[in-house]
C-alpha positions as CSV (number, residue, x, y, z in Angstrom):
1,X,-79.8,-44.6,56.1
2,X,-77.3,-46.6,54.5
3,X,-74.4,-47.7,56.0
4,X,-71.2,-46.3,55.7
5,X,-68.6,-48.7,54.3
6,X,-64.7,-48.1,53.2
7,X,-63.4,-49.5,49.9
8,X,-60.7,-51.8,52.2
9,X,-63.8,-53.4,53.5
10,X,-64.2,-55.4,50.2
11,X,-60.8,-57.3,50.5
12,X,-60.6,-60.5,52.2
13,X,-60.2,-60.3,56.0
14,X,-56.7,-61.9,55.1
15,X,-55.2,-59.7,52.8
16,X,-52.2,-60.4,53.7
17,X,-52.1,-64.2,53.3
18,X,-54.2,-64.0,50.0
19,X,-53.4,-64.6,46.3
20,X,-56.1,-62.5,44.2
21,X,-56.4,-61.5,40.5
22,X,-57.6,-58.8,39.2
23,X,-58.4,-56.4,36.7
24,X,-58.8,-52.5,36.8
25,X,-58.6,-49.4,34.7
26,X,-55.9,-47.4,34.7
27,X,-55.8,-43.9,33.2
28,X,-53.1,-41.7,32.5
29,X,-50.5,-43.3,29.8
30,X,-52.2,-46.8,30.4
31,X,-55.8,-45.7,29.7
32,X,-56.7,-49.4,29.3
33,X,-57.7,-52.3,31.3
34,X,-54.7,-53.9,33.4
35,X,-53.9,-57.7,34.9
36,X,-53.4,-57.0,38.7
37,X,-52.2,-59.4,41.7
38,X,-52.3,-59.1,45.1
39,X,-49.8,-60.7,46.8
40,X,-48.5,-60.4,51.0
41,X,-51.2,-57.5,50.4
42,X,-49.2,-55.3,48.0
43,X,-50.9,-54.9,44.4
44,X,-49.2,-55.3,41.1
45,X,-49.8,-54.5,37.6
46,X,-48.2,-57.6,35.4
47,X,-49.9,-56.9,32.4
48,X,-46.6,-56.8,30.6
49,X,-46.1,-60.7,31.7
50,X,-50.0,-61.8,31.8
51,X,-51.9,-59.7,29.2
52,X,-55.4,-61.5,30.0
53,X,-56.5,-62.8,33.1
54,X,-57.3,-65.9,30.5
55,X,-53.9,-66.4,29.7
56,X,-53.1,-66.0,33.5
57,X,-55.4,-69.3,34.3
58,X,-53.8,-71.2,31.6
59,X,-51.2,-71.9,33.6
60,X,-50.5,-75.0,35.3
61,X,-48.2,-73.2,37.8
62,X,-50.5,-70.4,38.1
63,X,-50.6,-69.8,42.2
64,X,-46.3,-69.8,42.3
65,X,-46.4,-67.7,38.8
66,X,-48.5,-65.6,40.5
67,X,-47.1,-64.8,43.4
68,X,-43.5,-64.7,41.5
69,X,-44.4,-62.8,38.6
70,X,-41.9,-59.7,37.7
71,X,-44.5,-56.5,37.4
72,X,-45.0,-52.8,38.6
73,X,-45.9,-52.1,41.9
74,X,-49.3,-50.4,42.4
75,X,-48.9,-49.6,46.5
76,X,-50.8,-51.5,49.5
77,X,-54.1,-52.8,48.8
78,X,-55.9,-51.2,51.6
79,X,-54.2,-47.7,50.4
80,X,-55.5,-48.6,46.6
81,X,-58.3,-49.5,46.9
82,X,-59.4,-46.4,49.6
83,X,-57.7,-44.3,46.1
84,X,-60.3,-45.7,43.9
85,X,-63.1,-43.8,46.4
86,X,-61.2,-40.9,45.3
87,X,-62.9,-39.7,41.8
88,X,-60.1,-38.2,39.3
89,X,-59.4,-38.3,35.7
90,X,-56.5,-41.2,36.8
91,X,-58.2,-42.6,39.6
92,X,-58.1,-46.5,39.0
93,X,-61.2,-48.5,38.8
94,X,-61.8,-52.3,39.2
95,X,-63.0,-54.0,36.7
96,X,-65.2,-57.7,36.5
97,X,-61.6,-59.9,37.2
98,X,-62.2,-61.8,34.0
99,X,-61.8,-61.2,30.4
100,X,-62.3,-63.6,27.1
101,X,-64.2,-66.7,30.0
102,X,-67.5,-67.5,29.1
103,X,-69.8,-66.5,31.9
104,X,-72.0,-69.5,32.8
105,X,-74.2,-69.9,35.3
106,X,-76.0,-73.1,37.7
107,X,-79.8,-72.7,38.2
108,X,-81.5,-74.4,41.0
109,X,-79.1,-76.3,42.8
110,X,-80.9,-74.7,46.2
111,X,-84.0,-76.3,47.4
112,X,-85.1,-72.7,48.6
113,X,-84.1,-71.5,45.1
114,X,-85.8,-74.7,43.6
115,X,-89.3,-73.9,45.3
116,X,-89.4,-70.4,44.2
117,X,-88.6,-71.4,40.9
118,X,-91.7,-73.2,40.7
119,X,-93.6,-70.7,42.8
120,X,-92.6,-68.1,39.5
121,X,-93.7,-70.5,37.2
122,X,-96.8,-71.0,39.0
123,X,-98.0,-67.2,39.8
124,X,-96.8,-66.6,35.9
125,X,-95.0,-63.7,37.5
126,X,-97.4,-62.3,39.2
127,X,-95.9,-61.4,42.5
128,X,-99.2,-61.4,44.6
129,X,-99.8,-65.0,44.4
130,X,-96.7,-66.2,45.5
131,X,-97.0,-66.4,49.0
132,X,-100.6,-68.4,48.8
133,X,-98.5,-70.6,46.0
134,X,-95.6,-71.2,48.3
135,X,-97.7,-72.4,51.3
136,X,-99.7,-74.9,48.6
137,X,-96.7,-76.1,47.2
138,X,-94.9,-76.7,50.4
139,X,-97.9,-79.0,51.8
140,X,-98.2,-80.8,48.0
141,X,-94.7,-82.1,48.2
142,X,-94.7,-83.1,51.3
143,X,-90.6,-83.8,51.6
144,X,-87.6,-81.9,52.5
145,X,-85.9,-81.8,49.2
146,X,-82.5,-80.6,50.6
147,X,-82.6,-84.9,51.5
148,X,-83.1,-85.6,48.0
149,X,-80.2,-86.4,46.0
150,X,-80.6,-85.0,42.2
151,X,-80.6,-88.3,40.1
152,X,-81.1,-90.6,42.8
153,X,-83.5,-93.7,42.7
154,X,-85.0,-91.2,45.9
155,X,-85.5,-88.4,43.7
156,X,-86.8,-90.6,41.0
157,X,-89.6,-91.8,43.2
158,X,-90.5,-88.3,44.0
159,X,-90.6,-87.2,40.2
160,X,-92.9,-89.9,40.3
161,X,-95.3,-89.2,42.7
162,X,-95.1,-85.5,42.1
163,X,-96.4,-86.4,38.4
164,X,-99.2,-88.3,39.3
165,X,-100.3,-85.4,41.7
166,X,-99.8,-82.9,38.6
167,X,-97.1,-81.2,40.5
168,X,-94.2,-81.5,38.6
169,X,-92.3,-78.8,37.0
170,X,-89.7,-78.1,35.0
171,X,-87.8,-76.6,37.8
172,X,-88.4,-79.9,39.6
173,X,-86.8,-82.0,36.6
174,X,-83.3,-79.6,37.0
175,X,-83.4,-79.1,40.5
176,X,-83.6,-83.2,41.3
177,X,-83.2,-85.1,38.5
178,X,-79.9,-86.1,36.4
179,X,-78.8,-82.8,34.4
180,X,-77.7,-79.7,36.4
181,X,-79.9,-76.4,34.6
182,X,-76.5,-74.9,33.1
183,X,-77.0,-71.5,31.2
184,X,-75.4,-68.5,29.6
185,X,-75.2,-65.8,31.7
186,X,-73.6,-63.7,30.0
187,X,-70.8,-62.4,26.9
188,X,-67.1,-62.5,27.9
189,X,-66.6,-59.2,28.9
190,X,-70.1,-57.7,29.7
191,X,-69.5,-58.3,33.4
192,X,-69.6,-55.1,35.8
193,X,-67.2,-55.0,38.8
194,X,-66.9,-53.9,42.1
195,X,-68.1,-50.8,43.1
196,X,-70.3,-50.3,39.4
197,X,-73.9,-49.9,38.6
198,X,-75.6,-53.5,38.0
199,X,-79.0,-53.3,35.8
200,X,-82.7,-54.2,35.8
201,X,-84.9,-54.4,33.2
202,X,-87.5,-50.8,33.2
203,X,-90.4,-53.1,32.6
204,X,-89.7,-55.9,35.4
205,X,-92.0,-55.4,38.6
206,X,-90.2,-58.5,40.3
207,X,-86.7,-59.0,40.5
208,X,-84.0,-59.1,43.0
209,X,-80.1,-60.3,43.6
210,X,-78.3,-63.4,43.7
211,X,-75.8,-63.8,45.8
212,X,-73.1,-66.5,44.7
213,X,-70.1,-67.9,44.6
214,X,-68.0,-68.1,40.9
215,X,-65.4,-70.3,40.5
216,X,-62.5,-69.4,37.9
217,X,-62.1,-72.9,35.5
218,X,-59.7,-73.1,32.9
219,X,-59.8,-75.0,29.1
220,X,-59.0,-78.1,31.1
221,X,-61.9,-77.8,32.9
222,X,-59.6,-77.4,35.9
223,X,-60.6,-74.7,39.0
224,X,-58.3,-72.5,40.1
225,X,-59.8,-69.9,42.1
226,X,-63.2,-68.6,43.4
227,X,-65.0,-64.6,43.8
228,X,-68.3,-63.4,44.2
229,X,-71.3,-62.9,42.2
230,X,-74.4,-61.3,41.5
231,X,-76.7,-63.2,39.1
232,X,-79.3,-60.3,38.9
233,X,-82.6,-62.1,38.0
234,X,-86.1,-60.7,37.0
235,X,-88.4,-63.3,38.3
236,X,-91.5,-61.9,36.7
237,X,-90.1,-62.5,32.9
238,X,-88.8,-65.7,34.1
239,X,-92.0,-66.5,35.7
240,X,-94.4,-66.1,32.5
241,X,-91.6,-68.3,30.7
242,X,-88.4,-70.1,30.6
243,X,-88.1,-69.3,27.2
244,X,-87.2,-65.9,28.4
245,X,-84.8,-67.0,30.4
246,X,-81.9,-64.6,28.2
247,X,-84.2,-61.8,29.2
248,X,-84.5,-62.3,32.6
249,X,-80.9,-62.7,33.0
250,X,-78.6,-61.1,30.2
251,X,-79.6,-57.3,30.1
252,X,-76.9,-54.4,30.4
253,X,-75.0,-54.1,34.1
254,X,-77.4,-57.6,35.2
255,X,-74.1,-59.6,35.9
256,X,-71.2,-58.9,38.4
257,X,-68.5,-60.4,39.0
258,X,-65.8,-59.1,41.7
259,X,-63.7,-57.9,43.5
260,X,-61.2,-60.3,42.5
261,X,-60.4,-63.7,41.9
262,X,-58.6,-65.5,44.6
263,X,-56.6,-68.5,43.6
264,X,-56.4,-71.9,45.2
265,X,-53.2,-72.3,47.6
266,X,-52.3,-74.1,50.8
267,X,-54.6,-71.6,53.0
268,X,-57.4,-70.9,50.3
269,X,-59.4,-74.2,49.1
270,X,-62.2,-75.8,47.1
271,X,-62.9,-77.1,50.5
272,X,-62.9,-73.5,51.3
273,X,-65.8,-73.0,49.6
274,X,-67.7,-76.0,49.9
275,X,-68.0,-74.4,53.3
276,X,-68.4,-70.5,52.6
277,X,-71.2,-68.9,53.8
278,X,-72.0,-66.0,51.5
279,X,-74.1,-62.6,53.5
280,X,-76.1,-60.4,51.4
281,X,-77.4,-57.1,52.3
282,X,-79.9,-54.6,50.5
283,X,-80.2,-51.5,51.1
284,X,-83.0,-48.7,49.8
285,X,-81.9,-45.4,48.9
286,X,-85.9,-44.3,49.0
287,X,-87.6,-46.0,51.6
288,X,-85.0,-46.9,54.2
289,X,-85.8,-50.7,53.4
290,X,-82.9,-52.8,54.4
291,X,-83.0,-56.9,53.7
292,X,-80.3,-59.4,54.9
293,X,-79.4,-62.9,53.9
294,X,-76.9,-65.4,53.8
295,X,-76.3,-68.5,51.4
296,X,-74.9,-71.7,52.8
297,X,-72.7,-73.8,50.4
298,X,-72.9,-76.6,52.8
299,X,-76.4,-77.2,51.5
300,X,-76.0,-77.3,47.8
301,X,-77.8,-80.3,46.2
302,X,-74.6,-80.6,44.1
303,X,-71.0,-80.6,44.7
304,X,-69.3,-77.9,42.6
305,X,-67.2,-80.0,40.6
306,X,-70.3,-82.0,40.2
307,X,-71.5,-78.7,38.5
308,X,-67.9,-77.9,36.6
309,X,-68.6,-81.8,34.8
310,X,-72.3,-80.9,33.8
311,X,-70.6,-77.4,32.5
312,X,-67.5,-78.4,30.5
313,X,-65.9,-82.0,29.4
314,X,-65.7,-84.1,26.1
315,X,-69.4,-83.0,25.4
316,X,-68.5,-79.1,25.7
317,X,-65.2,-77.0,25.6
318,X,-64.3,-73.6,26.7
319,X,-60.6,-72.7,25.1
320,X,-60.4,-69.9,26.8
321,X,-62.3,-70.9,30.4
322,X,-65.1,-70.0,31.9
323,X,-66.8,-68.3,35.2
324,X,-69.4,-70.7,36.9
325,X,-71.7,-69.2,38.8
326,X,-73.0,-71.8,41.4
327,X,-76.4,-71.0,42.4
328,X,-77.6,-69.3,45.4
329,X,-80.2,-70.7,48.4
330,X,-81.3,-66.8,48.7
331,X,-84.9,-66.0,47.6
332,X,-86.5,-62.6,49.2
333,X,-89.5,-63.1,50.6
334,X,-90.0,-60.1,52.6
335,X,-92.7,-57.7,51.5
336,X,-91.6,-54.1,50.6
337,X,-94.3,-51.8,50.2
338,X,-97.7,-54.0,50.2
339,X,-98.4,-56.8,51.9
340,X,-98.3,-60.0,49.9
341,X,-95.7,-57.8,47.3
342,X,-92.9,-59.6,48.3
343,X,-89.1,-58.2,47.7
344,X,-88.7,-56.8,44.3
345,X,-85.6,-53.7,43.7
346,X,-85.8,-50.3,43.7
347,X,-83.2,-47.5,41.8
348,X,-80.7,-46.8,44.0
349,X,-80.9,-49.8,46.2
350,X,-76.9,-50.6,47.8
351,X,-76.5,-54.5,47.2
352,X,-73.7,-55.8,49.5
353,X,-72.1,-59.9,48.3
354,X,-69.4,-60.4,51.1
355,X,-67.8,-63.5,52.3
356,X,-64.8,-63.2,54.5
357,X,-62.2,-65.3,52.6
358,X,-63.1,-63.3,49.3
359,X,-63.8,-59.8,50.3
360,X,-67.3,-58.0,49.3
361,X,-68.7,-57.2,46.2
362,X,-70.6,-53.9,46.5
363,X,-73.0,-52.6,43.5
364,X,-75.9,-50.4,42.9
365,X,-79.3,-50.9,41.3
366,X,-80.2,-48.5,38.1
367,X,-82.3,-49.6,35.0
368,X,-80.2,-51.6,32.4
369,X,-81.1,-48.7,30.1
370,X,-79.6,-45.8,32.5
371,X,-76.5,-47.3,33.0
372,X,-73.3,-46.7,30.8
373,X,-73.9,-48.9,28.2
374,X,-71.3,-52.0,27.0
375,X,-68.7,-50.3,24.4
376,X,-65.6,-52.3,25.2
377,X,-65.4,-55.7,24.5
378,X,-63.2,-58.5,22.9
379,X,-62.0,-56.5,20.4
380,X,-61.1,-53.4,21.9
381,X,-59.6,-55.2,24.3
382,X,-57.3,-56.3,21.9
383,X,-56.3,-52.8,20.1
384,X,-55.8,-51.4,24.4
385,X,-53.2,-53.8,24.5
386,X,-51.8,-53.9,21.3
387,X,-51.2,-49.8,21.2
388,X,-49.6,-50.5,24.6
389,X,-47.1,-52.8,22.8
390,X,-48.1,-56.2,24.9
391,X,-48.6,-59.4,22.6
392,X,-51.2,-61.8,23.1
393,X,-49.5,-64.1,25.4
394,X,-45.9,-62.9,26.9
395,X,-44.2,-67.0,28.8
């Protein structure tokens, strides 16, 4: 059975102290998506002041704009968000808190997650022969590669004499040596929120979540605030090829993003994450299966703004800023079903991403193909507001 869980349960365990952005969906008049802070744990809409979260980040005053803005109040968060468990014509839903970003994501920047990676290569996707792959692989390499240092004279040596034994991969070559593995994740605007339907592909027999940490970064390449992710992977289309790296990863629902942003302040830090922990729980609807895990940023290879400069700088711009996602130590090994299957979803599985300082993002699993397909994008965006009367950028 699956847990029972309230909505308030995904805010941070310090509302009240937090600075968070957001977006959601109001009906009625609105009927459009809105800009929402929370701020001393009250939420308000100040769409008429921010009309994109973009714009929003823009700002180099953007924690005091934020938590000064005129806008409308919207009621306590813990009463709001319990609403949204409410279903109604009006009821508000929450919405991925970013808009015209890029959605870019880090691959590999785990050793766990650099091993399996090469494990999937390996097996070709073929889940049975991971588990014989991972003990062979472990005894080949004979190091701890959470020592190594990506691009390191240390790491080199290892590329070295992981050639020679006809180990290397090209896993190996982002994981430890001098460029970061830094992909497309996704379109502005595809990303599913809190509380929505995330998809896998009908034909994938091996899949599961990735649970990470986002960080909000601006045009200048500057980060201003962090949430929670879930970088849905299919690690059987991945396996028989990188080059299907867009199919493993970009398929309707595959990418959320959520519950909100929370900006950097006195009490909320980059150091703050550097030292999150992230939990993840899976939960069957069919089989009572239930998996936990956690992900420990103190043992990323790379330092996240190590990760921002391999993303953005004088070789590539983002004018309107981008979500990194940062990578994830988290790779089910745990067999569901037959022994030597390993983890791979099921329909209706309850995926929980929850770290204290940003809340929980809570989704569940349906084929990309049987979820509500992607209608509204950049454009419609822009006709929602401009029917409201709001122009592109307000001070």
């Amino acid at each position: 059975m699956m847990q029972q869980m309230t909505q308030a349960q995904a805010l941070p365990v310090d509302v009240d102290a937090a600075l968070l952005v957001g977006r959601v969906w109001r009906g009625g008049a609105v009927d459009g998506p809105c800009v929402v802070v929370v701020r001393d744990g009250i939420v308000w809409d100040i769409t008429a002041r921010a009309p994109t979260v973009a714009d929003l980040l823009e700002r180099d005053d953007v924690a005091a704009y934020a938590r000064t803005v005129p806008g409308e109040p919207l009621g306590p968060a813990v009463e709001w968000m319990e609403e949204m468990a409410r279903p109604g014509p009006d009821t508000p839903r929450l919405l991925a808190p970013c808009d015209l970003q890029a959605i870019k994501a880090c691959g590999v920047t785990f050793a766990v997650s650099l091993l399996e990676r090469v494990i999937e290569e390996q097996a070709g996707g073929d889940a049975s022969r991971a588990a014989a792959l991972r003990a062979e692989l472990l005894a080949s390499i004979g190091a701890d590669l959470s020592t190594i240092r990506p691009g390191s004279a240390d790491a080199d040596k290892l590329k070295q004499a992981l050639v020679q034994r006809g180990a290397w991969s090209q896993y190996m070559e982002v994981g430890i040596g001098p460029y970061a593995e830094v992909f497309t994740k996704a379109q502005p605007m595809s990303a599913v929120g809190h509380g929505a339907d995330v998809g896998i592909h009908r034909e994938s027999q091996w899949n599961n979540p990735e649970p990470e940490i986002v960080l909000a970064v601006n045009s200048r390449s500057q980060v201003v605030g962090a949430t929670l992710g879930n970088d849905v992977n299919l690690r059987d289309f991945e396996g028989r090829s990188a080059l299907l790296l867009g199919k493993a990863k970009d398929n309707n629902g595959s990418c959320a993003i959520g519950p909100f942003i929370r900006l950097f302040d006195g009490r909320f830090t980059l150091d703050t994450v550097r030292n999150t922990e992230v939990s993840l729980v899976i939960e069957g609807a069919d089989d009572d299966f239930k998996l936990s895990g956690v992900s420990r940023m103190r043992e990323i290879s790379r330092d996240p703004l190590e990760l921002v400069e391999h993303a953005s700088g004088p070789h590539h711009q983002y004018p309107d800023g981008y979500m990194l996602f940062l990578g994830t130590m988290f790779s089910p090994v745990q067999d569901r079903g037959a022994a030597g299957a390993g983890f791979t979803h099921h329909a209706g599985d309850r995926v929980t991403i929850a770290s204290p300082a940003l809340g929980a993002l809570v989704n569940h699993v349906q084929y990309s193909d049987a979820i509500a397909p992607w209608t509204f994008g950049v454009r419609a965006l822009y006709r929602s507001l401009a029917a409201r009367g709001l122009p592109e950028q307000q001070d």
